[in-house]
Structures are given as structure tokens and as C-alpha cells.
C-alpha positions, 0 to 999 in steps of 0.5 A, a space after each residue: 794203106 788201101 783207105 781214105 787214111 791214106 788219101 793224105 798222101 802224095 798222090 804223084 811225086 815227080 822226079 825229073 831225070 837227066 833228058 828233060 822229054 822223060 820223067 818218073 812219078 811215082 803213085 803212092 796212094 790208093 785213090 791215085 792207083 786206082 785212078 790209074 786203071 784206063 793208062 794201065 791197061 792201055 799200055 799193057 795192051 801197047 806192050 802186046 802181054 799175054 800176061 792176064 798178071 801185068 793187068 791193073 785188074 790182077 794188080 788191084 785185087 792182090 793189093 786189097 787182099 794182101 797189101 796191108 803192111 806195104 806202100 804203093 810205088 807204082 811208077 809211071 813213065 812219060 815221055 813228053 807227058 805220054 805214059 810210055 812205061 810203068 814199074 809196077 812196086 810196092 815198098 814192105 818191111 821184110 827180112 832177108 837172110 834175118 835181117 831187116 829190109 826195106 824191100 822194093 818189089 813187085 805185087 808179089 806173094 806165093 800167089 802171083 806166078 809171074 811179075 814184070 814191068 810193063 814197057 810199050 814205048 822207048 824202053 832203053 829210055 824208059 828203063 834209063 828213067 826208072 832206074 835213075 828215079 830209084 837210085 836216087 830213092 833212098 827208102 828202099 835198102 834191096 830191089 827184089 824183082 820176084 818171079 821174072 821170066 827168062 827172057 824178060 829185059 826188065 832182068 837183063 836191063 836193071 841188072 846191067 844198069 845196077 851194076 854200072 851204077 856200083 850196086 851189088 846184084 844177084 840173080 836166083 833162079 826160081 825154078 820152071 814152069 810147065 805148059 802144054 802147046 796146044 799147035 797141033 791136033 788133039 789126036 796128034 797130042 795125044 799120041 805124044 803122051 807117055 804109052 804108060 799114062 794114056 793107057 792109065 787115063 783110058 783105064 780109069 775113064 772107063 772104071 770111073 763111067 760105070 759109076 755114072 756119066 762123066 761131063 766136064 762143067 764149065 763155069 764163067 759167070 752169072 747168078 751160080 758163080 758164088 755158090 759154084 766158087 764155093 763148091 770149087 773151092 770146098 774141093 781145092 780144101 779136101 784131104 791134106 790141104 785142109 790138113 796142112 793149112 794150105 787150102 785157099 780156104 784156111 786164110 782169110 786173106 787169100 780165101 778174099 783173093 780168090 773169091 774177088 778176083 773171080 768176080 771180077 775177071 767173071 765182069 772181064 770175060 776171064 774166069 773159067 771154073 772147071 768140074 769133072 762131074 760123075 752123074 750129079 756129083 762135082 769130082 775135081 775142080 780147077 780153077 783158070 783164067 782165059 787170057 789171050 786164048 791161052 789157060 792159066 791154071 791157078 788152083 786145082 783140087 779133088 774129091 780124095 775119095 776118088 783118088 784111085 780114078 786120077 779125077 784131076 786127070 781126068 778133067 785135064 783130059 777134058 779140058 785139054 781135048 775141049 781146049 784143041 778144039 776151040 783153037 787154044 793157043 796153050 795150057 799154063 800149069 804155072 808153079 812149080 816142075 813136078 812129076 805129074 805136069 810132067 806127064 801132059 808136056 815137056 815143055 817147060 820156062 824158067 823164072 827167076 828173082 833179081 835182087 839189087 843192093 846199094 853198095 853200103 855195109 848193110 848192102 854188102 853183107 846182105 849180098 855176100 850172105 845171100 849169094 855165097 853164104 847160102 848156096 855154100 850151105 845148101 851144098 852140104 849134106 845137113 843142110 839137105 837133111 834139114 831141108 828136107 825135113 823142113 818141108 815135110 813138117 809144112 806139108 810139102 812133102 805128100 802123096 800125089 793121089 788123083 794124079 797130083 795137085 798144082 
């Protein structure tokens, strides 16, 4: 996987396609992956993304927290030797509707809240190429692309290539994801929030200062980060996140993804921890990337002790207002639509999943249970009731106190 063991591996495997100019090699071992970095961010940059998850940075840090069990396959596009384009996949054993896979996909886990390809130059080529390398790969058995954004080609392209190829595709949507334009003024802004939640936010501001100071603290880097992260994140682990085993701290694995990519996007000029502080006392944290002057916000938690003041609120109140006046272009919630992002936007991108299978037996069973079997269950009332009782028993159902958690 990510250790020398693997350095036996082949480091690039060639697959050249029908228009000679235009090849595919596929990146299978940590070593060469890593060796990638310089073209990597290079053709991002050519992509023009505004997308801080493309980068081999984010890349990286999730493949050395979470990639035990999967196999690189990132694969390169070139045109004429020149990288022009890459496929950012891994190859895991999965189950799909009970049923063994091998899955193709994305660096992807309920951490990552957006994914693509990456694709700076002759992208009708470049998709051609990529899905003509992986049709002729016979070790995956799906292609599942998680969480593309609407209007990205990679799911209009592959879906319409697939098809004309005889494979079977499906597309599943995976819901919105809330942002806050911030174009205009703060005062402006501000006027456009529900009457009902400015005159909440005025009312516990006020409450909260009789108890202190209220200041929002900002954390970016330098020797406090390590022992600041930890605060942050003994927040993001209070009330029913520790109670749940949802909090970043309850999973070794994903309590090392965070803490490194902190590290490592503090080196990059990335990372911004936010606290809402009463006098001394850290009341809320967030947790935010700074990526082409938009905020994406990855984590969020609270001192449940302060829940009737709204303290996540709060500091969003003042992140927001500090984000107008230094010319932020937008605030990404990121996650899911839920009633409290609700209150700082209306403006909200969908995502959605794209499955691809081969036209075999097994291929053909998976797409008829995924794409009709399911969704007839999901319309029937005890599939609700299961559901929704599903979700309570893992956490997911909750009380929203301290305006909410992302």
C-alpha cells in the first residue's frame, strides 16, 4: 500500500490508445504517486480549480489515512509526452448492494465533499483516452465517481462514453450543498437573513457578552497550531459526537487525517482555525481551508454548555462579517442541506455519484438492484420507518442545540 513494500510494483503501466499523440499510464505505487506532485498541481493550476480537494496535497494526506486496503490508479494523460489530464482512482474491495465489487473510484470517504478529474488540456481527447484505457482494464468490475458537481463534464462525458460502449450507467444524486456568496456588502448581506434569525443572533450576542468579551480567534500556523488543533478539536468531540463515535477524535484514522492535513495545508498557507472566545474561554471552533479566496468549511463544534447562546452561530456571524471585509469571494458549508445552513443562504449546488458497469451478468444484476430494486423499496412506507430508525440508532437523528453542527 503506502510502504516500500509496494515499491515492487510497476511504477507506470502504458496503455497506448487509438490516436498515437495520446497515451494513458496508469500510477500504481506510492513512491511514483508521490513523484507526481510537481505535474499534479501544475495541471490543476491549468484546469483553473478552485477546488482545494483536486490538489495532490489533499490527495496525499487521505491516501496515508485511509488507504489501507485499496491500490493506487491514478492515471496520467499525455499528449505527445505532455500531462494534459489525470484520473485521480484508487481500485478497494467493496460491497455494493451485498455484493462483492471491485470498485474503481475516487480518493473518496465521508470525508471528501467533492471529487473530479482533473483536465487542463484537449479534454474531448483526454476523456476518449481515459475511458478507452479503462474499458480495456479488466480489474475493476464498477466505476463509481462519488460526489461530482453538477455541472462537471467528467459525469456528462464518461456517462455518454459508457453507454455507447454497451456498459450500464447510473447516475445517484447525493444531495446539495449549501454556500454563502459573499459579492455584495456585509450590511447588505445581512439585511437579506430571516428578521426571525438576525433578532436571535443580536439577542444572544448580547446575553453572551455580559459574561465577557466575545473576539473571534484565528488560527493559521506557527508553534500554537498543535496544541490549538487539539483544542479545536476536544470542541468538534463535545456533547453527542463523543456520545455517538462521530467525533474526529473517536477514529484513529480519521483523527490522523485531520491532524495532518492541518500541517500540512498551515506549510501551504491553507488552513484557518477559527474560535468564538468568551473572555479566555474557547466556546466554538471551526475548522477551514482558505483556497482561492473562498472558505471551505470542513468541521464545526461547540461547548454544549453554551448551546442556549447559539455559539457555532455566533462565530459564523463573525467569520462571515471578517470574511466581507477582506474581499472573500464565498463561504462553503460543504455537507449535506440541513435547516440551519439554511438560515445564512439560499443558495445551494447539488452532487451526485456515477456508477458505470460492464455489460456482464454480474454487471447487470448490480445495475437492476441499484437503480430499480432499491428506489422501488425506498417508496414504500416501511422502508421510511426502517430508515428512519436506522439513522436514529447511529446518531444522525439529533438535537440541533448551538445553532447546529455540519
Amino acid at each position: 500500500m503506502t510502504t516500500s513494500t509496494a515499491a515492487a510494483a510497476v511504477s507506470f503501466a502504458s496503455s497506448r490508445l487509438s490516436a498515437p499523440s495520446i497515451r494513458v499510464e496508469t500510477v500504481c505505487d506510492y513512491q511514483s504517486f508521490l513523484d507526481l506532485e510537481p505535474t499534479w498541481s501544475e495541471l490543476v493550476k491549468a484546469a483553473g480549480s478552485d477546488s482545494p480537494f483536486l490538489e495532490h496535497l489533499w490527495a496525499r494526506t487521505w491516501w496515508d489515512s485511509f488507504g489501507a486496503g485499496s491500490s493506487l490508479r491514478a492515471l496520467v494523460v499525455k499528449a505527445a509526452d505532455q500531462p494534459i489530464a489525470i484520473a485521480p482512482l484508487i481500485l478497494t474491495p467493496a460491497r455494493i448492494c451485498g455484493m462483492r465489487v471491485r470498485r474503481l473510484g475516487f480518493f473518496y470517504n465521508p470525508h471528501v465533499p467533492h471529487a473530479d478529474f482533473i483536465m487542463a488540456e484537449q479534454q474531448d481527447a483526454a476523456y476518449r483516452a481515459i475511458w478507452r484505457h479503462l474499458l480495456k482494464d479488466p480489474s475493476w468490475d464498477v466505476l463509481q465517481l462519488c460526489q461530482l458537481p453538477a455541472g462537471s463534464r467528467t459525469l456528462q462525458e464518461l456517462s455518454k462514453l459508457a453507454a455507447a460502449d454497451g456498459c450500464l450507467v447510473g447516475v445517484w444524486p447525493a444531495g446539495e450543498s449549501p454556500r454563502v456568496p459573499l459579492g455584495s456588502s456585509w450590511d447588505q448581506y445581512f439585511k437579506t437573513l430571516p428578521a426571525k434569525h438576525r433578532s436571535n443572533l443580536r439577542n444572544r450576542l448580547k446575553r453572551l457578552s455580559r459574561m465577557g468579551e466575545v473576539t473571534l480567534e484565528t488560527v493559521t500556523k506557527g508553534g500554537a497550531l498543535g496544541p490549538c488543533l487539539e483544542a479545536g478539536l476536544q470542541l468538534e468531540s463535545s456533547g453527542w459526537k463523543r456520545e455517538t463515535q462521530t467525533a474526529i477524535v473517536s477514529d484513529p484514522e480519521v483523527q490522523q487525517f485531520y491532524s495532518t492535513l492541518a500541517e500540512r495545508t498551515a506549510e501551504s498557507g491553507w488552513l484557518l482555525l477559527y474560535f468564538l472566545n468568551v473572555g479566555a474561554q474557547r466556546i466554538a471552533f471551526n475548522y477551514c481551508l482558505s483556497y482561492k479566496n473562498r472558505i471551505y468549511c470542513l468541521k464545526v463544534g461547540y461547548d454544549p454548555s453554551y448551546a442556549p447562546y447559539s455559539p457555532f452561530n455566533l462565530l459564523l456571524l463573525r467569520i462571515l462579517e471578517g470574511a466581507f471585509q477582506q474581499g472573500v469571494k464565498e463561504y462553503e458549508f460543504l455537507g449535506l442541506t440541513e435547516d440551519w445552513k439554511l438560515q445564512w443562504t439560499n443558495q445551494t449546488d447539488p452532487y451526485y455519484w456515477l456508477f458505470i458497469f460492464r455489460n456482464t451478468p454480474t454487471g447487470r444484476l448490480l445495475h437492476q438492484t441499484k437503480f430499480r430494486l432499491v428506489p422501488s423499496l425506498q417508496r414504500l412506507p416501511f422502508y421510511r420507518s426502517l430508515r428512519d430508525l436506522a439513522l436514529e440508532m447511529s446518531g444522525r437523528t439529533m438535537r440541533r442545540g448551538g445553532g447546529g453542527e455540519g
